[in-house]
C-alpha positions as CSV (number, residue, x, y, z in Angstrom):
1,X,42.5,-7.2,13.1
2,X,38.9,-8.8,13.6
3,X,40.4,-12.3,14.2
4,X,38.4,-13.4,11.4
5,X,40.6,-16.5,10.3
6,X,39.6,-17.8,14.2
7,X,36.1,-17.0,13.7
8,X,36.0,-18.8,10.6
9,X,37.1,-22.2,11.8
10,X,33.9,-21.8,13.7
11,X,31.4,-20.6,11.3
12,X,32.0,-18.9,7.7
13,X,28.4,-17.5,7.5
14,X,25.0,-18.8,6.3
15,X,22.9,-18.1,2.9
16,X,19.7,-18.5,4.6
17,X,20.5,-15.1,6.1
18,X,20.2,-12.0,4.2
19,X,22.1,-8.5,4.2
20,X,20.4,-5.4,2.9
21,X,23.1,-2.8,1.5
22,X,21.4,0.4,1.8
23,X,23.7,2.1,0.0
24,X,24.7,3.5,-3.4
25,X,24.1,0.5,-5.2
26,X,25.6,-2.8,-6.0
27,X,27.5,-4.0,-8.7
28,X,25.8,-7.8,-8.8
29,X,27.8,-8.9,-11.5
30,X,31.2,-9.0,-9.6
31,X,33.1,-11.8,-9.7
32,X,33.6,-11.8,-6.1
33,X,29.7,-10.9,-4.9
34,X,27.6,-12.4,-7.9
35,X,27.4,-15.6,-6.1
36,X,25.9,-14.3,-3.3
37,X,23.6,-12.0,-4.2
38,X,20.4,-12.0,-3.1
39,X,17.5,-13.1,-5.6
40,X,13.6,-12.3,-5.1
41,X,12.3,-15.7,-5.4
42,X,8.7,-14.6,-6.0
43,X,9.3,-12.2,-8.4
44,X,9.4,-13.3,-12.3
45,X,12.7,-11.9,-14.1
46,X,11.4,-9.0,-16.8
47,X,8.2,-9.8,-17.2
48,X,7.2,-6.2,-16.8
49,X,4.7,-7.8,-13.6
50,X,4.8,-6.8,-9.8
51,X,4.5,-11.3,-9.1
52,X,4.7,-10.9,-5.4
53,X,2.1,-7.7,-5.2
54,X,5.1,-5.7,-3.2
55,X,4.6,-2.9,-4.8
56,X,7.8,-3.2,-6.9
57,X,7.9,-4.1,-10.6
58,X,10.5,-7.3,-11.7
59,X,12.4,-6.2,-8.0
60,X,14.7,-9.4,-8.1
61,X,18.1,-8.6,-7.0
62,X,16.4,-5.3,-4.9
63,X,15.6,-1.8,-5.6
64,X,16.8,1.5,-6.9
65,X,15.2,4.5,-5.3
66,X,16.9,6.7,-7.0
67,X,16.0,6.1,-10.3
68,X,12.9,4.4,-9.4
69,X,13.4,0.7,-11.0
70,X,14.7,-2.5,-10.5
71,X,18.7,-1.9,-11.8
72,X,20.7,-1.3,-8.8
73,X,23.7,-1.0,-10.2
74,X,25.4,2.2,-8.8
75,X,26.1,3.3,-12.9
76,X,28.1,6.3,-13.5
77,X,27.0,9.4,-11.1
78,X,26.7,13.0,-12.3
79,X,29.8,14.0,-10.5
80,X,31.7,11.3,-11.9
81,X,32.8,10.8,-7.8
82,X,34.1,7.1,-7.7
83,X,33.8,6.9,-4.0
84,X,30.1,7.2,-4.3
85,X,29.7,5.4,-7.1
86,X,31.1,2.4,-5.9
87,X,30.8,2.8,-2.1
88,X,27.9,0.0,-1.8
89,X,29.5,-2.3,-4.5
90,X,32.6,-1.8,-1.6
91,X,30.7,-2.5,1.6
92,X,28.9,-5.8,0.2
93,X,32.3,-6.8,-0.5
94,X,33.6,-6.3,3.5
95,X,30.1,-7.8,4.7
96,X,30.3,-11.1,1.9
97,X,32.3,-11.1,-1.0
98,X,32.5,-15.4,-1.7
99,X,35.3,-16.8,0.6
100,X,37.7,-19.1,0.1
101,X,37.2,-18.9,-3.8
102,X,40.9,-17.9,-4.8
103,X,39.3,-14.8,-5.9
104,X,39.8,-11.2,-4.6
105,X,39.0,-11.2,-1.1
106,X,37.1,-12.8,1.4
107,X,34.2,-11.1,3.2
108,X,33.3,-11.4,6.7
109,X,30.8,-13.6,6.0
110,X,31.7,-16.1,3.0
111,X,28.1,-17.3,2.8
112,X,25.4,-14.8,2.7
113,X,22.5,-13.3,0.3
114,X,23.5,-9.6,-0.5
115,X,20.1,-7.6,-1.1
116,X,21.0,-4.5,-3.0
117,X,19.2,-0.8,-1.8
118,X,19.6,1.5,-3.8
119,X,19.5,5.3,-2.5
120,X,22.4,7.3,-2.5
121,X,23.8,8.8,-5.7
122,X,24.6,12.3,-5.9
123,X,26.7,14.7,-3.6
124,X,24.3,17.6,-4.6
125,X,20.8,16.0,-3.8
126,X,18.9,17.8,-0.8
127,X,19.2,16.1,2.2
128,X,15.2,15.8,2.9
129,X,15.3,13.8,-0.4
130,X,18.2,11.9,0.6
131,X,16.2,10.9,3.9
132,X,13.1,10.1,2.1
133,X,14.9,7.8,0.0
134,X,16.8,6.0,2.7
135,X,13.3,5.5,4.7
136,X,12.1,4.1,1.7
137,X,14.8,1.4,1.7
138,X,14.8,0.5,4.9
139,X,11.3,0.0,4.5
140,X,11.9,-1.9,1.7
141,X,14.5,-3.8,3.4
142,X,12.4,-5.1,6.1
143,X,9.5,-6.1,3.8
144,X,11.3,-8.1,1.6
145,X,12.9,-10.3,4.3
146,X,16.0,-8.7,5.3
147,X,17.6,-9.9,8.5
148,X,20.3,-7.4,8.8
149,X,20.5,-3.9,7.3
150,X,23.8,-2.2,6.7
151,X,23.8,1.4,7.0
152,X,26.9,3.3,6.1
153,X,25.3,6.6,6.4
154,X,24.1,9.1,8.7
155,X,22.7,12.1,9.1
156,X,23.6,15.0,11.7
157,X,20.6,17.1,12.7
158,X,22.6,18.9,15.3
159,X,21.3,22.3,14.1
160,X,18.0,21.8,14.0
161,X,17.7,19.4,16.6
162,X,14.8,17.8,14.6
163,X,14.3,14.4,14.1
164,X,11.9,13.6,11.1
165,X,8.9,11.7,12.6
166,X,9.7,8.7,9.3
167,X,12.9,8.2,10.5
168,X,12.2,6.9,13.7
169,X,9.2,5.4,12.7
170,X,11.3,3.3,9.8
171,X,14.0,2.6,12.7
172,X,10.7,1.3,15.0
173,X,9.6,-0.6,12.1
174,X,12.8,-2.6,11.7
175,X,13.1,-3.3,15.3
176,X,9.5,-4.5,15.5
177,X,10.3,-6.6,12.9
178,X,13.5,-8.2,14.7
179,X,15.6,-6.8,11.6
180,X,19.7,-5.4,13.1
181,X,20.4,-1.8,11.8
182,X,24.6,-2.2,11.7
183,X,25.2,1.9,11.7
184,X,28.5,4.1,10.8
185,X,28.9,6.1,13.9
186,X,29.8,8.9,11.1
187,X,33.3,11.1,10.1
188,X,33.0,14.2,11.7
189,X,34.8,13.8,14.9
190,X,31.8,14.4,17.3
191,X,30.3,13.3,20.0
192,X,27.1,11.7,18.8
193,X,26.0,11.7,22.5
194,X,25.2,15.3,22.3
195,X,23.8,15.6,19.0
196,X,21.2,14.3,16.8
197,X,22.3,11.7,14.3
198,X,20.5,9.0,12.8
199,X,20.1,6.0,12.3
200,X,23.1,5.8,14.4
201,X,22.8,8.2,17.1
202,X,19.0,6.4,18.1
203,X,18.5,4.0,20.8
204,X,16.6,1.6,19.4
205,X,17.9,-1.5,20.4
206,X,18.4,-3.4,17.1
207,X,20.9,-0.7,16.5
208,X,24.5,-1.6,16.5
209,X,26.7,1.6,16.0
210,X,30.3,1.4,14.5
211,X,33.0,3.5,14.5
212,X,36.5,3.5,13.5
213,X,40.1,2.1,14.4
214,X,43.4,1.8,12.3
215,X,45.7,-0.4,11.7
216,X,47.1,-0.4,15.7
217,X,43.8,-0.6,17.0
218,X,43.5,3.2,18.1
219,X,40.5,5.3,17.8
220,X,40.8,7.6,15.1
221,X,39.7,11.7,16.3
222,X,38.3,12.2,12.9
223,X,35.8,10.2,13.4
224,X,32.2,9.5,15.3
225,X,32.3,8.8,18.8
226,X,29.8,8.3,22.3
227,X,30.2,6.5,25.2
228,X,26.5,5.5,25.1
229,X,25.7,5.7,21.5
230,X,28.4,3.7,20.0
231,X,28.3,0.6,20.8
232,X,31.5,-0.8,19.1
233,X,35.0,0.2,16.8
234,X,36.2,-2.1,13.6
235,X,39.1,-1.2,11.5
236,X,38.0,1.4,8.9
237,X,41.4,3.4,7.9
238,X,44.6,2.9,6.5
């Protein structure tokens, strides 16, 4: 429905660029992703040793801010929900599983590094923990060279009508540091013109805000929508 086969007699994608997943997690030993995941080139494998002074200790396929260490594999969550467990093992695949390999599928992009952020896990953790962690990542993201950040999440603050200050100031970060935030518009059939959702309800202009068609192209009511604030739809059901 993307025209991808056309698109790819032009270009198939580049390794030099790299793709945070700021997600639940990422299974890096998939035989369809594990050649091109992304490897911290500065950091010594299990030596126990922050190498590159980051901050992080033996961070070389990313970070798990959950758990707080370097395994970013999503693992097995406390509500057993596979959805979540494998969610961010399922978007790296759309954004780069290896193409052309006569294995499983074929990402958008057949050649890219896939930097694994680890910050979602459980449907019960507080959602002022849940943004603290997904500021970390992004933050983390950017750092450790990152060109684009895929966010698959949102928040809606539409009863409060409050923004936390670190959000923004993440979101500012990224765009001062010429990194794309790719945003779900969100599932809850609103108008995120009149609300206040984030990351992809903001108007930062590195922001690129997606929402959802089917199969016949149509716009599906259950979903995220604004005439300003989403910028564009990509299949995303049935």
């Amino acid at each position: 429905d993307i025209s991808a086969e056309g698109a790819w007699d032009i270009e198939t994608g580049s390794d030099t660029v790299v793709v945070a997943i700021v997600d639940s997690g990422l299974d890096i030993n998939h035989p369809d992703l594990a050649g091109n995941i992304w490897i911290n080139q500065n950091e010594i494998p299990d030596n126990g040793i922050d190498d590159d002074g980051n901050g992080y200790i033996d961070d070389v396929y990313g970070w798990d801010f959950v758990d707080g260490d370097n395994d970013i594999d999503p693992g097995q969550t406390s509500s057993g929900d596979a959805a979540r467990e494998f969610h961010g093992t399922h978007v790296a695949g759309i954004v780069g599983a290896v193409g052309n390999d006569g294995i499983g599928m074929s990402g958008v992009a057949w050649d890219v590094q896939l930097m694994g952020v680890r910050f979602y896990a459980r449907t019960d953790d507080p959602q002022d923990l849940l943004i603290e962690r997904a500021v970390n990542a992004i933050r983390y993201a950017v750092d450790n060279g990152a060109d684009i950040i895929n966010a698959s999440f949102g928040y809606d603050f539409h009863y409060s009508f409050y923004l936390p200050s670190e959000v923004t100031d993440a979101l500012d970060y990224a765009e001062q540091n010429g990194v794309l935030v790719v945003c779900a518009a969100g599932n809850d059939a609103m108008n995120i013109d009149d609300t206040v959702f984030a990351p992809g309800g903001l108007s930062n202009d590195n922001i690129l805000t997606v929402t959802s068609t089917d199969r016949n192209d149509e716009f599906i009511s259950a979903f995220n929508y604004g005439p300003t604030k989403v910028d564009v739809a990509a299949p995303g059901y049935s």
